[in-house]
C-alpha positions as CSV (number, residue, x, y, z in Angstrom):
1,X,35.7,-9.7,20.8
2,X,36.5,-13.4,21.0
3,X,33.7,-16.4,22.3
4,X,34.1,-19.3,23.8
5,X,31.2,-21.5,22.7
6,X,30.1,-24.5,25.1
7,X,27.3,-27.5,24.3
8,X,25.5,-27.8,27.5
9,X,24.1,-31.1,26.4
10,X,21.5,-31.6,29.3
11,X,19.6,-28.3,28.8
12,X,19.3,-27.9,24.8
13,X,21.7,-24.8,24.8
14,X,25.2,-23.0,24.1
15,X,26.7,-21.2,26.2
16,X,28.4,-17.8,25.0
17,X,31.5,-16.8,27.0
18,X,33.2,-13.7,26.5
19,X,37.1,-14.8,26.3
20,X,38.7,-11.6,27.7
21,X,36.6,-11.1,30.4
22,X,35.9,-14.6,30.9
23,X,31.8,-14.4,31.6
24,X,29.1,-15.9,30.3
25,X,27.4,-13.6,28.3
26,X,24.6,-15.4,26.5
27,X,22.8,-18.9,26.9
28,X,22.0,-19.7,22.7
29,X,18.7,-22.2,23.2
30,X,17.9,-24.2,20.4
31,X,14.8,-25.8,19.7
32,X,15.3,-29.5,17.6
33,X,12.8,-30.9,15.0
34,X,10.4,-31.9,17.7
35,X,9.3,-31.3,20.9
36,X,11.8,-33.7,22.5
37,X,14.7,-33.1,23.9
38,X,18.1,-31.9,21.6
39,X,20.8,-33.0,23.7
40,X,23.5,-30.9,21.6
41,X,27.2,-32.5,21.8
42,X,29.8,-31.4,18.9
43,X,29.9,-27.9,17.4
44,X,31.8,-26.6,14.8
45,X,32.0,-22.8,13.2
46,X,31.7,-21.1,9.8
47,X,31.6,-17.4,9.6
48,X,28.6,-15.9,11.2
49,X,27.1,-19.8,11.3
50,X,27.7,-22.4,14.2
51,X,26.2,-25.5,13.9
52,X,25.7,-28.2,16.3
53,X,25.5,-31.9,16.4
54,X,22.5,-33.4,18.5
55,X,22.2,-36.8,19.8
56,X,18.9,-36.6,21.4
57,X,16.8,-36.1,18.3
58,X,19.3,-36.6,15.6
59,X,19.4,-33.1,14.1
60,X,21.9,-30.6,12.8
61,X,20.9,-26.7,14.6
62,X,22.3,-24.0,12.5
63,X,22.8,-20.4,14.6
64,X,23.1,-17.2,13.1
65,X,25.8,-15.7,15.6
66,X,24.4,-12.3,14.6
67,X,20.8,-12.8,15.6
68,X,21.2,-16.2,17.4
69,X,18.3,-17.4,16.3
70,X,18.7,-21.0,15.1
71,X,17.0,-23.4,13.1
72,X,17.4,-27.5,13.1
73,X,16.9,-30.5,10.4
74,X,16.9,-34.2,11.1
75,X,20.1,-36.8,9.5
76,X,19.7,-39.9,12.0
77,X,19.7,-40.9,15.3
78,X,22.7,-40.2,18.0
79,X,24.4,-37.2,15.8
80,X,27.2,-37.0,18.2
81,X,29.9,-35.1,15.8
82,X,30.4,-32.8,13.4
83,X,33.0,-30.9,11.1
84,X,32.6,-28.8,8.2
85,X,34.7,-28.3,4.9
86,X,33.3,-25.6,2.0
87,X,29.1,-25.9,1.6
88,X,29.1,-29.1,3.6
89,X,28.8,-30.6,7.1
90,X,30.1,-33.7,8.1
91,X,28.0,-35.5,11.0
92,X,28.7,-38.5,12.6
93,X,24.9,-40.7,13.5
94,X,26.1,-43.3,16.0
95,X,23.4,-45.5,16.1
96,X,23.4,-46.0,12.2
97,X,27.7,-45.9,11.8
98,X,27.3,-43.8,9.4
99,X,28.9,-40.2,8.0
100,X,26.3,-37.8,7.0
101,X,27.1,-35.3,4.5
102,X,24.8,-32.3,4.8
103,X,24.5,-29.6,1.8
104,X,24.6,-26.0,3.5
105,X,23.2,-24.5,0.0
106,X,20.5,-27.3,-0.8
107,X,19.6,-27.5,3.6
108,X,19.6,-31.2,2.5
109,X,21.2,-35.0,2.6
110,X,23.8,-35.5,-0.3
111,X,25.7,-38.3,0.5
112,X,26.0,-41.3,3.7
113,X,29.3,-42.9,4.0
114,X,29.8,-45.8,6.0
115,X,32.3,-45.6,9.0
116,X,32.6,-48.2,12.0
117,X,31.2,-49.0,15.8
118,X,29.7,-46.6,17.4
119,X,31.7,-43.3,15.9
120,X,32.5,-40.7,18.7
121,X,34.8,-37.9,17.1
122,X,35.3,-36.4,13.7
123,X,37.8,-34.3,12.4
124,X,38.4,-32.5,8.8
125,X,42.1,-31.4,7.3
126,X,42.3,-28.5,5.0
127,X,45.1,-29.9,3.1
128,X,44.0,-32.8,2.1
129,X,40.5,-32.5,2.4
130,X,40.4,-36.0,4.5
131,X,38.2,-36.6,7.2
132,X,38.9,-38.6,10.4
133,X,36.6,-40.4,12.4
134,X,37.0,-42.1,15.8
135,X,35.0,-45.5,16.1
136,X,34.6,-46.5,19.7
137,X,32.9,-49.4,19.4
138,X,35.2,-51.6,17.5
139,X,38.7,-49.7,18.0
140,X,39.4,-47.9,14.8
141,X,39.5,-44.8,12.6
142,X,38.1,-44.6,9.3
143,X,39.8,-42.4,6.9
144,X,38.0,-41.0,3.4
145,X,38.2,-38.4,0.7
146,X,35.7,-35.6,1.6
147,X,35.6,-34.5,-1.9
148,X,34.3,-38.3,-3.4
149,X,33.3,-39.8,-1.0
150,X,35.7,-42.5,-1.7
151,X,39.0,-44.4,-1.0
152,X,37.7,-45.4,2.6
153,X,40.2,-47.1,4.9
154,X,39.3,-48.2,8.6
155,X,42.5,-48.5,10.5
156,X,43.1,-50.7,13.3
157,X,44.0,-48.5,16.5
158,X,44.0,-49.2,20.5
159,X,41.0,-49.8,22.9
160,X,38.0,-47.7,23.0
161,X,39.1,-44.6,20.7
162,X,36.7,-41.6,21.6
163,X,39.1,-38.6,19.5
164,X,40.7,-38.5,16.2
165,X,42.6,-35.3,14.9
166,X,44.7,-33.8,12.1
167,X,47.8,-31.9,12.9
168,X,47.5,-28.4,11.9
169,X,49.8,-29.5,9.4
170,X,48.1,-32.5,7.8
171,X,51.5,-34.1,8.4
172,X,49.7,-36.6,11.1
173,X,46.7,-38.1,12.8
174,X,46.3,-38.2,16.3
175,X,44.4,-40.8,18.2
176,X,43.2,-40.9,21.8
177,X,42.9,-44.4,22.8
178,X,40.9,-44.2,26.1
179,X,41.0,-47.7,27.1
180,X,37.6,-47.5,29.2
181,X,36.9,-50.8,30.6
182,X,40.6,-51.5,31.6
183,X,42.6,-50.7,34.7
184,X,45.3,-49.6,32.0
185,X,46.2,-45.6,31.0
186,X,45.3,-44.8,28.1
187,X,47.4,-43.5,25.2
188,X,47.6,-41.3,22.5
189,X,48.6,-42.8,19.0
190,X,50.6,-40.9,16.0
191,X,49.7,-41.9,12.8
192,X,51.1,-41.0,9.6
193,X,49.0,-39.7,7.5
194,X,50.8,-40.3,3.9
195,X,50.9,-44.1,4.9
196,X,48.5,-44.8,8.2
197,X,51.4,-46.1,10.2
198,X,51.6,-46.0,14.0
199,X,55.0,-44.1,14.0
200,X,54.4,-43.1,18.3
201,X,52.7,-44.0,21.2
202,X,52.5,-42.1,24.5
203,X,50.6,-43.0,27.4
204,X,48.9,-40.2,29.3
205,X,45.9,-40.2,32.3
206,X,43.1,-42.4,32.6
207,X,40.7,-42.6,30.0
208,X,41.2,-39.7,27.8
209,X,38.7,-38.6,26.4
210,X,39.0,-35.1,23.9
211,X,42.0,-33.7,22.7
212,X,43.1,-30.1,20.8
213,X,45.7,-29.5,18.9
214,X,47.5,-26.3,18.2
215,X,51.5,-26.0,16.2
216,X,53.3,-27.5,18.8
217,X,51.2,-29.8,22.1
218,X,48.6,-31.8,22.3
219,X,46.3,-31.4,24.9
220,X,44.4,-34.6,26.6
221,X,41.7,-33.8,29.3
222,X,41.9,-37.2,31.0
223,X,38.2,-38.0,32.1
224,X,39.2,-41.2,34.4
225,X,41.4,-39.0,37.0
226,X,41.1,-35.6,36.8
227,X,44.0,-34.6,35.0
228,X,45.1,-32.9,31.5
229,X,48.0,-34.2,29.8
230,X,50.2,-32.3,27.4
231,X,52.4,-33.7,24.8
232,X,54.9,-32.4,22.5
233,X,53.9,-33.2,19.3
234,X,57.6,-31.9,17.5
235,X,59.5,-34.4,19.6
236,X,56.7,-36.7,20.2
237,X,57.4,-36.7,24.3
238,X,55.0,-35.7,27.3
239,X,55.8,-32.4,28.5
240,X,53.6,-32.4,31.9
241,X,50.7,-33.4,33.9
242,X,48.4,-31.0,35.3
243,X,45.5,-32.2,38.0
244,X,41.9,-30.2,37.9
245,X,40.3,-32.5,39.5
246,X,36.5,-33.5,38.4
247,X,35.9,-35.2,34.9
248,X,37.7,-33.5,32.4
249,X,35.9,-33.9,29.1
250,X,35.9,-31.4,26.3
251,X,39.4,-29.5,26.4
252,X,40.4,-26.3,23.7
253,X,43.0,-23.8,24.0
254,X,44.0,-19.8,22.6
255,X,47.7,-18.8,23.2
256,X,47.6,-18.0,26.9
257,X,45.0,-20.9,28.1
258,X,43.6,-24.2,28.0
259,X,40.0,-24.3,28.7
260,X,38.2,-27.8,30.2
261,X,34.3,-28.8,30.3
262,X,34.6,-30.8,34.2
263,X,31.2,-32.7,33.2
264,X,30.7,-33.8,36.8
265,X,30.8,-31.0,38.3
266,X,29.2,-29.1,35.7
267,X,31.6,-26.0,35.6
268,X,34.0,-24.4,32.8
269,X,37.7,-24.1,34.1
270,X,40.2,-22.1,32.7
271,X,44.3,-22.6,33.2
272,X,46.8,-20.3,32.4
273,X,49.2,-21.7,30.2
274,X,52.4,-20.1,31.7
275,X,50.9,-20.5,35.2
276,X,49.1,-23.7,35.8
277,X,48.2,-22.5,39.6
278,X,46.4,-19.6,37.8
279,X,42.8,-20.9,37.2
280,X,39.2,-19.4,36.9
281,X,35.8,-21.1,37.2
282,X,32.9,-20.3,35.7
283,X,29.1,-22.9,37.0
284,X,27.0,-23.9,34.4
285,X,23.5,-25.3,34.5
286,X,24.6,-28.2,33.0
287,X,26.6,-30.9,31.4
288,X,29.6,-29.4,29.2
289,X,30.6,-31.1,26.2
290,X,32.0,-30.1,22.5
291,X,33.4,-26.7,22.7
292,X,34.7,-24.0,19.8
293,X,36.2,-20.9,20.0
294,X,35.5,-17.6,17.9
């Protein structure tokens, strides 16, 4: 049995959705290192571990996914990312613009790595063990060596960045540019990742906001008007529009559908790949954001 795993941001949980039948099937609470509110955002998965990125109290909450009990630590304030490579997570804090790098063995702080404004996204490649992260604040991506901690680049990139990704490959990165604050569409950038080059740029909805990345598309969940964009990342072209309506915001995919977090209207839409008239809708009790699927 396959999950679909959902931050609901506004009300301290995951939600557990069982992919074939398409039904939620468990609501994961967490608790965070004090009695405030968690506010999870970005999830990432490990085994029989998923851990999630909070930004209301600036913890990491690992889940056992066999017992689902969980259990949080604090790294720094605004924890709005995360990714994980080997016995370590990679958080992003976005108040402190800062990379955390969290010891799964030790439960404890090893390292803090210096990124730019107001980091959104992060993103890990198994190749080259390089991680990615998006800096909204002062439009760039910083690129470092997970394994040193070292040879840190911050690459100059469009307006308002809120996602950075590796190709399955490792071949390049790509950057969704959202624009917010503009009247213009925003864009998603291709960047090689041998010499940081922008090699492509394709414009796509307005202001995109998450993207996922499987052998062949891209897929952009534009928040500004209620559309998902997908683009052909062989031959670098858009392939299609598709209108959902709402505000698109966290987007994933399997082989036969693309699943999208509408964050107004607080529900969990699935499209059929093949059939983009085919959709499903499942309510949730709140906000939608980071998603993962098991």
């Amino acid at each position: 049995m396959r999950y679909l795993y959902i931050c609901n941001t506004t009300q301290d949980s995951i939600n557990k959705i069982g992919i074939e039948k398409f039904a939620l099937e468990d609501v994961i609470k967490l608790e965070g290192v004090n009695e405030n509110k968690v506010g999870p955002h970005g999830l990432c998965i490990q085994g029989d571990q998923l851990f999630t990125s909070n930004c209301y109290d600036g913890s990491v909450s690992i889940v056992n996914l066999k017992d689902l009990k969980s259990y949080s630590y604090y790294l720094g304030r605004n924890c709005r990312d995360i990714c994980a490579l080997g016995n370590h997570l990679y958080i992003i804090c976005g108040d402190s613009n800062n990379v955390v790098t969290f010891d799964l063995n030790k439960k404890e702080i090893i390292e803090i790595i210096p990124c730019g404004d107001s980091p959104h996204s992060i993103d890990c490649c198994n190749h080259s063990n390089e991680i990615v992260v998006a800096n909204n604040g002062d439009d760039t991506i910083t690129v470092f060596d997970s394994l040193y901690g070292s040879d840190i680049k911050n690459i100059k990139v469009g307006q308002a960045p809120t996602k950075a990704l590796f190709t399955l490959n490792g071949d390049y990165i790509l950057v969704c540019e959202s624009s917010a604050g503009s009247l213009d569409k925003g864009c998603v950038s291709v960047i090689s990742s041998r010499n940081h080059k922008v090699i492509h740029r394709l414009s796509v909805g307005n202001c995109p906001f998450d993207m996922y990345c499987d052998e062949k598309y891209c897929y952009v969940s534009n928040y500004g008007d209620g559309t998902i964009s997908i683009i052909d990342i062989i031959n670098f072209t858009n392939v299609k529009s598709i209108r959902i309506g709402g505000m698109p915001r966290g987007i994933i995919c399997d082989e036969r559908y693309i699943y999208v977090g509408d964050s107004y209207n607080d529900l969990i839409i699935r499209i059929n790949k093949n059939d983009n008239h085919e959709k499903l809708i499942i309510p949730l009790e709140g906000q939608p954001t980071g998603m993962i699927i098991d």
